[in-house]
N, C-alpha and C positions, 0 to 999 in steps of 0.2 A: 585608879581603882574605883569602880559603881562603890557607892554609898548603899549602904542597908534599907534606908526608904525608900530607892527606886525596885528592890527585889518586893517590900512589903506590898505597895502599893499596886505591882504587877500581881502578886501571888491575892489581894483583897479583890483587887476585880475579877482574876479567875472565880474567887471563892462567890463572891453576891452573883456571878454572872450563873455558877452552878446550880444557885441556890434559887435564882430567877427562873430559871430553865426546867426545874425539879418540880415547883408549884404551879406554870405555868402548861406544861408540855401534857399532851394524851397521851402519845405514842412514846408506848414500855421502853421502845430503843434509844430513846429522845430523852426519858427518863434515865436509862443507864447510861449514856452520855455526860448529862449533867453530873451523876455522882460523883463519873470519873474527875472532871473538873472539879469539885471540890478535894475531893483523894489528892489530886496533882496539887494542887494550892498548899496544899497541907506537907506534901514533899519539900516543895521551895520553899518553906518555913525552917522544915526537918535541919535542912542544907545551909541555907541563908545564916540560919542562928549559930548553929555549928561551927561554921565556916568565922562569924564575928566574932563569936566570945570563948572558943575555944577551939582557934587554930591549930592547935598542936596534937589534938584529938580526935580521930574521923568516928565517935560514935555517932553522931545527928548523921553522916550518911550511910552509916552499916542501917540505920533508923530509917532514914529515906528508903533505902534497897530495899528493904526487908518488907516497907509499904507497900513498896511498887511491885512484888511480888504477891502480895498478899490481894492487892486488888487485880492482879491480873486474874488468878483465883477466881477471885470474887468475880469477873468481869465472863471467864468460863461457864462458871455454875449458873448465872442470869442469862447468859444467851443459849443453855438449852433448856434452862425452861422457860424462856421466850419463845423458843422454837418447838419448843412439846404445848404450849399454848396456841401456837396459830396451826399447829398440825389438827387439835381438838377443836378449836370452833372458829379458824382461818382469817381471825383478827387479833391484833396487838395492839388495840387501844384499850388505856385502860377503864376505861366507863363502862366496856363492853365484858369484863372478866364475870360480870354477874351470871352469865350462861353456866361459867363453871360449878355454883354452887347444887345443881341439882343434876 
């Protein structure tokens, strides 16, 4: 059986890799990319802890699911209006969003 620090340590570097990626990136896609990387990090926490300290109970993955549903959601709603933003002024970076305000 994997030990619980190699799930952590997997799911920490998704997490700083997300969070790298979120402060670092222009591009809105590149941004919602990263988020999902954090959201996912946050799944194999859900799972991982569940799974250790209370194997006889799958609430951490009904918790998981219900995430991974929720950011698919999430992940819908951000790609159209990513995609009603480069229809209105045919870029998705985001330094360029200031057109929108007038």
């Amino acid at each position: 059986m994997v030990p619980m620090e190699y799930y952590l340590v997997v799911s920490t570097i998704m997490f700083f890799a997300g969070i790298y990626g979120f402060f670092t990136r222009r591009n809105l896609l590149a941004i919602l990319i990263s988020i999902e990387l954090i959201l996912n990090s946050v799944d194999i926490n859900f799972a991982v802890f569940n799974r250790f300290l209370y194997f006889d109970h799958p609430e951490g993955f009904f918790f998981a699911l219900f995430a991974i549903g929720i950011s698919a959601a999430e992940t819908a709603v951000a790609i159209a209006i990513i995609i009603n933003i480069y229809r209105n002024i045919r870029n998705i970076q985001a330094g360029k969003l200031d057109n929108m305000k007038y």
